[in-house]
C-alpha positions as CSV (number, residue, x, y, z in Angstrom):
1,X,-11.8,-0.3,-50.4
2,X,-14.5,1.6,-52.0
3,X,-15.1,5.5,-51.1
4,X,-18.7,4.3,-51.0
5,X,-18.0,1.4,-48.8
6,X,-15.6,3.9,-46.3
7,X,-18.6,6.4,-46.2
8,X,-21.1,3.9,-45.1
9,X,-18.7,2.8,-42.7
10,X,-18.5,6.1,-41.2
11,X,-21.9,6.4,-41.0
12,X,-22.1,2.8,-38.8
13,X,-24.1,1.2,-41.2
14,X,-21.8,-1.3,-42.8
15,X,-21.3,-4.4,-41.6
16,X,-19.9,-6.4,-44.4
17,X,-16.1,-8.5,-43.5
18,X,-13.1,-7.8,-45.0
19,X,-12.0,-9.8,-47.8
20,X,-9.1,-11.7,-45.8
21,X,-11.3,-12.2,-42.8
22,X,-14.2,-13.9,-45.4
23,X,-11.4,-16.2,-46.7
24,X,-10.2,-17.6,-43.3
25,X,-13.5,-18.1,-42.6
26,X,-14.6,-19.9,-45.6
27,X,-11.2,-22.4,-45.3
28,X,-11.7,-22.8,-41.8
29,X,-15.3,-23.7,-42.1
30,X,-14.1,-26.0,-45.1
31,X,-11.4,-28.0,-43.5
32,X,-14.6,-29.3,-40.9
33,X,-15.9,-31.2,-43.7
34,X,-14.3,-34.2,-44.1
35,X,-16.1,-35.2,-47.0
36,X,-15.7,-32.3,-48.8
37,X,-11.7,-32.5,-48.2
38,X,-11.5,-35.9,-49.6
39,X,-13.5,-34.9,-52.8
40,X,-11.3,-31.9,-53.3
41,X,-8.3,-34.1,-53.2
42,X,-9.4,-36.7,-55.7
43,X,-10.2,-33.6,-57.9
44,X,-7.1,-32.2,-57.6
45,X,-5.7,-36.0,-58.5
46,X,-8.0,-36.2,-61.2
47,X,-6.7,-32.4,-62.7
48,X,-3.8,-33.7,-62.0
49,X,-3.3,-36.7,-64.4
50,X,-5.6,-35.3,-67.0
51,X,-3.1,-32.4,-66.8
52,X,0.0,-35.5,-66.9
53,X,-1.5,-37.5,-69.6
54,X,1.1,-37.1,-72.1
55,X,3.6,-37.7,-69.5
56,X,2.1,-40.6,-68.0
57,X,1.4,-42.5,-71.3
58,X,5.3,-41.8,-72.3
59,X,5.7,-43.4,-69.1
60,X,3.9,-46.6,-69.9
61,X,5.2,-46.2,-73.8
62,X,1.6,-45.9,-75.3
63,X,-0.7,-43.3,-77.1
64,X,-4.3,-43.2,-77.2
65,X,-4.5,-43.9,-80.9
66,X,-2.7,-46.4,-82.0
67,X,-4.1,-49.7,-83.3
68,X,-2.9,-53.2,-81.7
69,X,-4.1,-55.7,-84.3
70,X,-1.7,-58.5,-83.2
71,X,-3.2,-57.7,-79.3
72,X,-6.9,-58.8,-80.4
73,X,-8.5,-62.3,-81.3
74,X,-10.0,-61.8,-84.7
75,X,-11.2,-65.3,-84.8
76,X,-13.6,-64.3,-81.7
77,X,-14.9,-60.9,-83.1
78,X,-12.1,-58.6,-81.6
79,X,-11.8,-59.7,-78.1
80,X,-8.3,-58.9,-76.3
81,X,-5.6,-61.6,-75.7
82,X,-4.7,-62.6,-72.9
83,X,-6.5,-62.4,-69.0
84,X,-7.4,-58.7,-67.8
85,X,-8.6,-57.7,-70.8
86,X,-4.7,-57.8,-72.3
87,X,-3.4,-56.4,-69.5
88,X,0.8,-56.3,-69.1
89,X,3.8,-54.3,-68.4
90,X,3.2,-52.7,-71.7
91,X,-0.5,-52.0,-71.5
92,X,-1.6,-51.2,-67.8
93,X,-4.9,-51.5,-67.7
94,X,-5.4,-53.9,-71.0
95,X,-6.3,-53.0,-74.7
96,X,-9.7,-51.9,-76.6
97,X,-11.8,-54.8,-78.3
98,X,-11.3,-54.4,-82.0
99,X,-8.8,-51.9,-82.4
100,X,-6.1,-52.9,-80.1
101,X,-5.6,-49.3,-78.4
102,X,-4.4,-49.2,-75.2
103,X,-6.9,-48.2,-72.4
104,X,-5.4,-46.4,-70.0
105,X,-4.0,-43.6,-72.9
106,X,-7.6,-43.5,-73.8
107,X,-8.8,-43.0,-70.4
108,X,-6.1,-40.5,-68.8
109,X,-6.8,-38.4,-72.4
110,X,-10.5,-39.0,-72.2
111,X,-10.4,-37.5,-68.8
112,X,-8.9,-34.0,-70.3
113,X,-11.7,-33.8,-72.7
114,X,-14.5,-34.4,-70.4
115,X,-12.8,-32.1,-67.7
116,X,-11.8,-29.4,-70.0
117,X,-15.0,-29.4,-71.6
118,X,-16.7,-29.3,-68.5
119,X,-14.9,-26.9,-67.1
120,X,-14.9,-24.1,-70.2
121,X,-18.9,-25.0,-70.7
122,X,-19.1,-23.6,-66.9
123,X,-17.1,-20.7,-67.8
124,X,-19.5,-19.8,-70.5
125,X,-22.4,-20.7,-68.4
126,X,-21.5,-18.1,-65.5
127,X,-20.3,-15.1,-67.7
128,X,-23.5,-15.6,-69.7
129,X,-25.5,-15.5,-66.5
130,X,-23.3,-13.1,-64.6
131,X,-23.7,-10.5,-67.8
132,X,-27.9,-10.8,-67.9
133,X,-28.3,-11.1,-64.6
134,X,-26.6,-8.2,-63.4
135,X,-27.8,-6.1,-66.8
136,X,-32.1,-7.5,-65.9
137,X,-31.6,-6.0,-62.1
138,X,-30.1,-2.9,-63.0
139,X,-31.9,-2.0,-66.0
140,X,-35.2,0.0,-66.7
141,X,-38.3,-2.3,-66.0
142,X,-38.6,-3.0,-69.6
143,X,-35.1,-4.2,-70.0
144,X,-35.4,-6.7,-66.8
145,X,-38.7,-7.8,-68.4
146,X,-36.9,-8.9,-71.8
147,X,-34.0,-10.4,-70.0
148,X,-36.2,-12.2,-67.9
149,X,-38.6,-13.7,-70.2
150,X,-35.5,-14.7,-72.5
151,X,-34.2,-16.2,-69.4
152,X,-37.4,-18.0,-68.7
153,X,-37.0,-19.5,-72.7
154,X,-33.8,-20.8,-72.1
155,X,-34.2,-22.4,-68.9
156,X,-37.4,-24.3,-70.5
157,X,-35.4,-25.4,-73.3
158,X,-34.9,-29.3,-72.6
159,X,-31.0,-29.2,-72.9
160,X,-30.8,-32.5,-74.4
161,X,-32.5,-32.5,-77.2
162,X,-31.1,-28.5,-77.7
163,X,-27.7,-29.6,-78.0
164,X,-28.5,-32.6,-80.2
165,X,-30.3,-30.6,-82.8
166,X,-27.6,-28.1,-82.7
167,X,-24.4,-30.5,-82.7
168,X,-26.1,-32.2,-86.1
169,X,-26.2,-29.1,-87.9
170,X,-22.7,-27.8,-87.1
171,X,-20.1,-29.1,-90.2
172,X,-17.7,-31.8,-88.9
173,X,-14.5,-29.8,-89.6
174,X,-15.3,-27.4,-86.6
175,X,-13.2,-28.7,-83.7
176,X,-16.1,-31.0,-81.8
177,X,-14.5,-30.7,-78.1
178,X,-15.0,-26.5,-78.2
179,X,-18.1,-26.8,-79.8
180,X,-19.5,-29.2,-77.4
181,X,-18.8,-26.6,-74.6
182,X,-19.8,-24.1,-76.3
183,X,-23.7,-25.6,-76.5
184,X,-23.5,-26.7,-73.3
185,X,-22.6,-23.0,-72.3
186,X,-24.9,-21.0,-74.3
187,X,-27.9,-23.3,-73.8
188,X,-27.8,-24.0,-70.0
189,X,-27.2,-20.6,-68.2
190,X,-30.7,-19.3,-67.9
191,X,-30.5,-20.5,-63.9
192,X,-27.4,-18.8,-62.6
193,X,-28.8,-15.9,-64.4
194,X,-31.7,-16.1,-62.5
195,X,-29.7,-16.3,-59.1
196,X,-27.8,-13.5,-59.8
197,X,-30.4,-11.4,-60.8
198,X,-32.1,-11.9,-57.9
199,X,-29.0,-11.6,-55.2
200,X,-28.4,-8.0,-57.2
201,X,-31.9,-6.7,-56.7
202,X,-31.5,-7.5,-53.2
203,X,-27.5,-6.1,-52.9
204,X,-28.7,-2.9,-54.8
205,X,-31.1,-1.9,-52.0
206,X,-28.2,-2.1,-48.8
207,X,-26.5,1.3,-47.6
208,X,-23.0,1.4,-49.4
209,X,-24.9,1.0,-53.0
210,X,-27.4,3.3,-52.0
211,X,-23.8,5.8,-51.1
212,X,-22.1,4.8,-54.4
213,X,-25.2,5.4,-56.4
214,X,-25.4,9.1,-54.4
215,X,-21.8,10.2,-55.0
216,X,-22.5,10.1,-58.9
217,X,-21.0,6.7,-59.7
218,X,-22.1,4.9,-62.8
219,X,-24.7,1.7,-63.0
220,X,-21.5,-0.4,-64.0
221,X,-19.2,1.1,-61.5
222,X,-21.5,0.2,-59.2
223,X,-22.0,-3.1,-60.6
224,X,-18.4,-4.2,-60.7
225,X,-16.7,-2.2,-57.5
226,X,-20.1,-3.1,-54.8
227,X,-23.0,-5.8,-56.6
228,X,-19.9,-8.3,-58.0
229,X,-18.3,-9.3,-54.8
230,X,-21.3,-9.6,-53.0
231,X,-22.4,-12.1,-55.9
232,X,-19.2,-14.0,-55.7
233,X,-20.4,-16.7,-53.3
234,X,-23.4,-17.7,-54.8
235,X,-21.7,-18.2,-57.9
236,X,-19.2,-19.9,-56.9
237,X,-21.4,-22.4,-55.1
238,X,-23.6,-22.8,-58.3
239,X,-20.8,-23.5,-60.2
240,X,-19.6,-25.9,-58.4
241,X,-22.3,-27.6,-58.9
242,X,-22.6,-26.9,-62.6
243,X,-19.3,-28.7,-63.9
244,X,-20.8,-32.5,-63.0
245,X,-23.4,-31.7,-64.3
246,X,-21.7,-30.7,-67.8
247,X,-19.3,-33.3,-67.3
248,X,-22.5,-35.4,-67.7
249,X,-23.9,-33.9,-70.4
250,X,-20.6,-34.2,-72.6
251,X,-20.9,-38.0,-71.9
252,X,-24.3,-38.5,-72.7
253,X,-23.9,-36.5,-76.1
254,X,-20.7,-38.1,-76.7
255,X,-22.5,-41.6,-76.3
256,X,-25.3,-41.0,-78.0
257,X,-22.6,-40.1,-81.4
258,X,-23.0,-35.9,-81.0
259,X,-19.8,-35.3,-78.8
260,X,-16.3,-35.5,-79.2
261,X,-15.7,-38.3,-82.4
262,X,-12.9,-40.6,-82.4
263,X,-10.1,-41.0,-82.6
264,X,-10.3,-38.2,-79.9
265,X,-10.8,-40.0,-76.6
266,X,-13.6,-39.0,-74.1
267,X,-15.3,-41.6,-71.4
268,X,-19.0,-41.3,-73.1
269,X,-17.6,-42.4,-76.5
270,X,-15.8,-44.9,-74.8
271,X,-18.8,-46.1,-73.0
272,X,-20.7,-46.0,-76.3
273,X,-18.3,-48.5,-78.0
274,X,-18.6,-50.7,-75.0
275,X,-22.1,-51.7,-74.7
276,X,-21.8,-54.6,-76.4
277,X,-18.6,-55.6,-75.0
278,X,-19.3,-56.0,-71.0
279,X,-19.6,-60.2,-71.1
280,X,-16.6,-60.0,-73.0
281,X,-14.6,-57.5,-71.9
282,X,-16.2,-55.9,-68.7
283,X,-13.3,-53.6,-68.1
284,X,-13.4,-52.0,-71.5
285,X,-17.2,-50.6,-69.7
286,X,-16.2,-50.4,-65.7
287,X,-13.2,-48.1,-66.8
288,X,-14.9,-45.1,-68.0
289,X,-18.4,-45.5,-66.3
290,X,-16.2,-46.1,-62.9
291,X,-14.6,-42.6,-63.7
292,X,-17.1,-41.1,-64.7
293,X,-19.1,-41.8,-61.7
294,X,-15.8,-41.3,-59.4
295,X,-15.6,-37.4,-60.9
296,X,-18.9,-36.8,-60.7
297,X,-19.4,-38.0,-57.1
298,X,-16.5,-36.1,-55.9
299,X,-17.1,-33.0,-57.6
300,X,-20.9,-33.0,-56.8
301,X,-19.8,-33.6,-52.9
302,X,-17.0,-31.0,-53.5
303,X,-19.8,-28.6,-54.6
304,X,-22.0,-29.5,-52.0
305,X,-19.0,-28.4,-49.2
306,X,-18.1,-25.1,-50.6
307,X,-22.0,-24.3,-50.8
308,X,-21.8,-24.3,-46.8
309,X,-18.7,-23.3,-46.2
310,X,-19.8,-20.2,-47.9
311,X,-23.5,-20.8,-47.0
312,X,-23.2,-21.5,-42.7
313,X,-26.5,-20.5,-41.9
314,X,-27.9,-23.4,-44.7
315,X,-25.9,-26.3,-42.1
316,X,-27.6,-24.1,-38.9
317,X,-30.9,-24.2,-39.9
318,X,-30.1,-28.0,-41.2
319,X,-29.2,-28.6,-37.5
320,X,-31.7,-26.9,-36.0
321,X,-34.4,-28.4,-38.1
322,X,-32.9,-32.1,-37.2
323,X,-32.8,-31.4,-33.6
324,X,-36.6,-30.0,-33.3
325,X,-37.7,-32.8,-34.9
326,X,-35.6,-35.3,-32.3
327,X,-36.6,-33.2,-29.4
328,X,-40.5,-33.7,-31.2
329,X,-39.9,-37.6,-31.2
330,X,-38.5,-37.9,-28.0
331,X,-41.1,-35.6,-26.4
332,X,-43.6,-37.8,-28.4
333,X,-42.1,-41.4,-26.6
334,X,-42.1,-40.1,-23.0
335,X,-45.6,-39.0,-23.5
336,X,-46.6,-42.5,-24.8
């Protein structure tokens, strides 16, 4: 604990929670949800076998890139042999039109791109926005007016057609799953910048910064001992929240022949090549879009749950808003 935080304790006017305390209380208010537990645990089986992919297609004895001529009817344009999409023992979920590759390698490995690249866009995304914000709200006015207005540029910047223009230009040999993230991440963190800026302008005005800033500690002392944890829960939240949203961002570029290129495997490519193969093959399509939607559902309910867990009052004024307006239609009817 800080010496700034212990003097404005002594004082009486702290009232922050401990650290421990905060984290029983966010679990406990987190185990409530139900929906919100049942997202977190297909996320955590969805980690789980992008994480096991290599394992899992050793398992079934397949790869994502190898070709399956002999598994395809040439005679009817490509279409897999056999019911199911060429599902067996051999290949569990059936084999891609054309080439013959076996689907579920191609999914479980698609499903590490599109996570991964998700996930280390957000990272980009929040220390981007942590940095700014945090430098815009403890700077002089001039340097929080740059910041700002740079911040403003980026958040009107339509993200799309940003990351298009700059996935073009970039030279094929640079590896395309890190430079996807890397877009995504340095074009699309002008909002949590804005939200951090704004919780530190607020957190840099309560008594134990105000004690830190008197006993002669620095602006980033300050910043990272007293205005970092008190950022922590909005961030989190809006992070939460950011990685389905990158996770569909990497499939749009990816279908639209920007993202990840074969032979790597991601669910947009997939669902590119199989837009003209859902008469004939309607698995080779339902796979990926029904895991892509599947991750994004959970993750964006997942999100939604740790936003108030950490967030109670948002669910209490929620509540309180529904039950005025019952109480308001109810008193309405017994007038009537």
């Amino acid at each position: 604990m800080s010496e700034a935080l212990l003097a404005a304790r002594a004082a009486g006017t702290d009232t922050t929670v401990p650290a421990g305390s905060g984290a029983r209380q966010f679990w406990r208010r987190l185990r409530t949800q139900h929906a919100a537990l049942v997202a977190a645990a297909v996320v955590a089986l969805l980690v789980l076998v992008a994480l096991a992919a290599p394992l899992l297609t050793a398992l079934e004895g397949q790869d994502p890139t190898t070709y399956h001529p002999s598994l395809v009817d040439s005679a009817r344009g490509g279409v897999p042999v056999g019911p199911l999409g060429g599902a067996s023992a051999d290949h569990w979920l059936g084999v891609e039109p054309q080439t013959g590759r076996d689907l579920f390698a191609r999914l479980v490995y698609g499903a590490r791109v599109s996570l991964g690249v998700a996930l280390a866009a957000t990272v980009v995304q929040v220390a981007i926005g942590i940095t700014l914000g945090v430098a815009a709200a403890l700077g002089k006015r001039w340097v929080d007016q740059l910041l700002s207005r740079f911040t403003d540029i980026i958040v009107a910047m339509p993200l799309m057609i940003m990351s298009l223009a700059l996935l073009a230009i970039v030279p094929s040999s640079f590896p395309r799953p890190v430079l996807v993230a890397l877009v995504i991440g340095l074009i699309g963190w002008g909002n949590i910048a804005r939200i951090v800026r704004a919780q530190t302008l607020t957190l840099k005005e309560l008594d134990h910064v105000s004690a830190a800033r008197l006993s002669g500690w620095g602006t980033w002392s300050i910043a990272r001992r007293e205005l970092l944890p008190g950022i922590a829960a909005p961030v989190i939240t809006y992070a939460a929240l950011l990685v389905p949203s990158n996770i569909t961002v990497e499939a749009a570029l990816s279908f639209l022949g920007v993202g990840v290129k074969p032979p790597t495997p991601s669910w947009g490519q997939m669902l590119t090549a199989a837009d003209v193969w859902y008469q004939a093959a309607p698995q080779y399509l339902l796979l990926p879009a029904g895991a892509l939607f599947i991750t994004v559902l959970a993750l964006t309910v997942l999100g939604d749950g740790v936003r108030t867990a950490l967030d109670p009052r948002a669910a209490s004024r929620l509540r309180v808003g529904t039950g005025r307006r019952r109480e308001s239609k109810a008193a309405g009817g017994g007038t009537a």
